[in-house]
C-alpha positions in Angstrom: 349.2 106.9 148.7 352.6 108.9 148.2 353.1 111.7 150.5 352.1 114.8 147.5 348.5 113.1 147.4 347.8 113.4 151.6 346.1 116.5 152.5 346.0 117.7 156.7 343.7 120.0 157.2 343.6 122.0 160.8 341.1 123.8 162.1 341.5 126.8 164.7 339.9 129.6 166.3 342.5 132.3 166.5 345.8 133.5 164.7 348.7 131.9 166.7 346.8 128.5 167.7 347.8 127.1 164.4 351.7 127.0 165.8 351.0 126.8 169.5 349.4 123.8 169.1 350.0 122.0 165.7 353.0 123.7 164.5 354.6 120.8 164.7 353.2 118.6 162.5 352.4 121.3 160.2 356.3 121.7 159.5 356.8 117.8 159.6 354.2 117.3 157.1 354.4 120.2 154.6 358.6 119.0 154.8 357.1 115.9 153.3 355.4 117.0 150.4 351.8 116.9 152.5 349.5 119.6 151.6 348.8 121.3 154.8 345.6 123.5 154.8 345.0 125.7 158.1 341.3 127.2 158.7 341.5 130.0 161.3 338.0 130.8 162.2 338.3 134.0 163.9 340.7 137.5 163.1 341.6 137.9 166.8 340.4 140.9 167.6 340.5 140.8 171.2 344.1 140.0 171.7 346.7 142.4 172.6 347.1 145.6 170.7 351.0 146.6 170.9 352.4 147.4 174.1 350.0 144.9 175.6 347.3 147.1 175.8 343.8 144.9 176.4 340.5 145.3 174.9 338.9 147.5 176.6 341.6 150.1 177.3 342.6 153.3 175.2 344.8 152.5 172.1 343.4 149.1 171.8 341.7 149.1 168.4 339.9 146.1 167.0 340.3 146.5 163.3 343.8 147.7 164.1 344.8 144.2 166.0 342.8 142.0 163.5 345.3 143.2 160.6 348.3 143.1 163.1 347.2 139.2 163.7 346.6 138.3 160.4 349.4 139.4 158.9 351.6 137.4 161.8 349.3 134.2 160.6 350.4 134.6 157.8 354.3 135.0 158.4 353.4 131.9 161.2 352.4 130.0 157.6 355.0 130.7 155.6 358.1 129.3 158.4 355.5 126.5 159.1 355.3 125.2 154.9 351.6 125.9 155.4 350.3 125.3 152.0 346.9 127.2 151.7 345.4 129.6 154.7 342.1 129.5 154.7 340.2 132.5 156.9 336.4 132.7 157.8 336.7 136.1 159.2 334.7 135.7 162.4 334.8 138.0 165.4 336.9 136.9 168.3 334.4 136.2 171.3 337.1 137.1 173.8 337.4 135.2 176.7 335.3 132.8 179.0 334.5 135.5 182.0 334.5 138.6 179.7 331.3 140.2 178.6 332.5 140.6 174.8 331.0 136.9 174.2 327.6 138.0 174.3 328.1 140.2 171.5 325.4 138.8 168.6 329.0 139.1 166.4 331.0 137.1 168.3 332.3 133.8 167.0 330.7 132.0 169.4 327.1 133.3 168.7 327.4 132.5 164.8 324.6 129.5 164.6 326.8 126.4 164.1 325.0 125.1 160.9 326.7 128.3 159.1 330.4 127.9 160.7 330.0 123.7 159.9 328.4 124.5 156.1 331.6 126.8 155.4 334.4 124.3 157.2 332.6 121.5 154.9 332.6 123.5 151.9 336.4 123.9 152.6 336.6 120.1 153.1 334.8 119.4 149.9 337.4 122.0 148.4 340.3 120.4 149.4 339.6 116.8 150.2 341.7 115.8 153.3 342.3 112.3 154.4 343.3 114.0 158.1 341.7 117.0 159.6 342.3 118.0 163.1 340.5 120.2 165.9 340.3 120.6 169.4 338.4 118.7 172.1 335.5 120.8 173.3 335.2 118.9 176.4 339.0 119.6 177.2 339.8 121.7 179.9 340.4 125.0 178.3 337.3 125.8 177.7 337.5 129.1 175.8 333.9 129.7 173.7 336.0 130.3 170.2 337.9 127.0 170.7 334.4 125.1 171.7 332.7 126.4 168.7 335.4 125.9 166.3 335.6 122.3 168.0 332.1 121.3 167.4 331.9 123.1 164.0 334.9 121.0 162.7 333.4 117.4 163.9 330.5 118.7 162.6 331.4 119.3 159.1 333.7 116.3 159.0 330.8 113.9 159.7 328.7 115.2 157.1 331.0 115.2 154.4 332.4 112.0 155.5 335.3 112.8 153.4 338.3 112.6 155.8 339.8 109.2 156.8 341.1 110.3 160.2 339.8 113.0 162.7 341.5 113.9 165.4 341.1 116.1 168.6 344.7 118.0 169.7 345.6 116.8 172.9 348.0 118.4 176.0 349.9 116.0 178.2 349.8 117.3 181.7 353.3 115.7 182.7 355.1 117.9 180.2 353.3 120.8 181.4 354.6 120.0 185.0 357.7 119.8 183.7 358.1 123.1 181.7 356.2 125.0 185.3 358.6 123.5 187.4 361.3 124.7 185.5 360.0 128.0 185.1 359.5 128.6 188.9 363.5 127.4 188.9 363.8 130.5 186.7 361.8 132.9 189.1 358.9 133.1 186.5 355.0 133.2 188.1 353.3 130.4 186.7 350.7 127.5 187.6 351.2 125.9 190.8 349.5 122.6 191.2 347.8 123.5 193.9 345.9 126.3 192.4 344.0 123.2 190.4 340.8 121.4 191.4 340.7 118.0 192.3 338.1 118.0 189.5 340.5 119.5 186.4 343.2 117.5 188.1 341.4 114.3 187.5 339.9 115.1 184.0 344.3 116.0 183.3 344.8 112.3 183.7 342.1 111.1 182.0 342.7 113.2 178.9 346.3 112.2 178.9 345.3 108.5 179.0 342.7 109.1 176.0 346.1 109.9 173.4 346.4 107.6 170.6 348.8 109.4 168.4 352.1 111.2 169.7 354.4 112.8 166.4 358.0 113.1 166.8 358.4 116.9 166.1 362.1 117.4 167.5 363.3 117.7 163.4 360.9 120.8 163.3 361.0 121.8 166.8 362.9 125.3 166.3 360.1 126.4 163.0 357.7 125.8 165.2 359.4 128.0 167.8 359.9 130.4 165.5 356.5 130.5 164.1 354.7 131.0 167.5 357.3 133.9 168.2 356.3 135.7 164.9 352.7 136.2 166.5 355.4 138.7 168.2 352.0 141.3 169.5 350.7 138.5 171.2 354.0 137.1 173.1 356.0 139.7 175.0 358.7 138.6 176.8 357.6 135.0 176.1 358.5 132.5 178.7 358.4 129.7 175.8 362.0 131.7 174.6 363.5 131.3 178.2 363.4 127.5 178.8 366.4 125.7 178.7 366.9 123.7 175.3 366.5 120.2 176.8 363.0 121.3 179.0 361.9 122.7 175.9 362.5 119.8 173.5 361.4 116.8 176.6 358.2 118.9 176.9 357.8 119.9 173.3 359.5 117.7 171.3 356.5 115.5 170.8 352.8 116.5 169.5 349.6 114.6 170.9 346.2 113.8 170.1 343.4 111.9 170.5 342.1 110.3 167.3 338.4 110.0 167.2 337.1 108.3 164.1 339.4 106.3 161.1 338.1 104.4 158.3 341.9 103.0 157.4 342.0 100.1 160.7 345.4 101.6 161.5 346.7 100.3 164.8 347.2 102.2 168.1 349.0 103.9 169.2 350.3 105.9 165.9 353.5 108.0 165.4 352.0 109.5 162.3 348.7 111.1 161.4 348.7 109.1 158.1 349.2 105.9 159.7 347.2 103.7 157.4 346.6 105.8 154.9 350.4 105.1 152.9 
């Protein structure tokens, strides 16, 4: 297949995980000729209204930070080539240890029939040979991202459409590395120590799991630029104060873990479409 026939579709639960966390290969791809097709599940609601002010507190105002998040999705899309934005317009769920989650609105509470019968209908729509989620057993375990995990493998097994599915992947070293260099810079971050033995463990095994690694260093300053248009969400970003060589060792690569291919491709792969041209 040549590269204007591939489709790579992502699926995500708020505005800003599309760049945080594929942004990378969304740039390398679309730069190919790839249609790239981003389903964001959720309008964000419960992030930061501007000035950092938190659900919950005067002057935050759902509605308000939905269309403040969309429209930086959007911007995100356009420096990342994104070829079609697809929304579902679910309620944020907030996060794990916040009470917001039990509202019978929230994302996380939609029965997850109805969320896989709309990403399916999206996959039907668009036919991708690559779609790619999160891992819902990973260790951030934030309700939106589980939901919009399961939803995804859900709706990809039933349309049995795609060729390759795959579950985004973070490499513990790298993170050690960027921490490190942020406590050099006087920054409060992670320290190892604050981590179970438990999460520590399931760190290693996840990295060991990671059949596909992209080279994103061509692509690494769009994808910069399209986390830092989410501008309400990252103040005073540490991401913009790492020095240039931390921040490409670190992030200069994308991971993942691919769960299911119909194409025999080898691993490990350097591209999502390995097998498939």
């Amino acid at each position: 297949m040549t590269a204007d026939s591939l489709t790579l579709m992502v699926v995500h639960a708020h505005p800003d995980d599309e760049a945080s966390s594929t942004g990378g290969v969304l740039a390398t791809y679309s730069d190919q000729g790839v249609r790239t097709v981003v389903v964001t599940c959720t309008n964000g609601e419960f992030g930061d209204a501007p000035g950092q002010i938190k659900p919950g507190e005067d002057g935050h105002d759902e509605l308000a930070v939905a269309q403040l998040r969309l429209a930086e999705l959007r911007r995100s899309g356009q420096i990342l080539g994104v070829s079609e934005l697809e929304l579902l317009g679910y309620h944020d769920s907030g996060m794990p240890d916040w009470d917001y989650k039990d509202r019978p609105d929230a994302f996380c509470n939609v029965p997850l029939d109805d969320v896989a019968d709309r990403i399916g209908a999206l996959i039907k729509t668009y036919q991708p040979q690559v779609i790619i989620s999160y891992d819902d057993q990973g260790l951030y375990q934030h309700p939106d991202h589980v939901h919009a995990a399961r939803a995804a493998a859900a709706a990809a097994g039933q349309t049995a459409i795609a060729a390759k599915y795959y579950q985004i992947a973070m490499r513990g070293s790298s993170w050690r590395k960027v921490w490190a260099a942020l406590r050099d810079l006087g920054e409060d971050v992670p320290d190892p120590r604050e981590f179970t033995p438990e999460q520590l463990r399931q760190a290693t095994e996840a990295e060991a799991r990671i059949t596909t690694t992209v080279d994103i260093r061509p692509v690494l300053a769009r994808k910069r630029d399209a986390l830092l248009a989410h501008a309400s969400q990252i103040q005073d970003s540490w991401f913009s104060k790492l020095p240039p060589e931390i921040a490409e060792s670190a992030f200069g690569q994308e991971s993942f873990v691919r769960v299911s291919d119909s194409t025999g491709a080898t691993v490990p792969e350097t591209d999502l479409f390995a097998g498939l041209r």
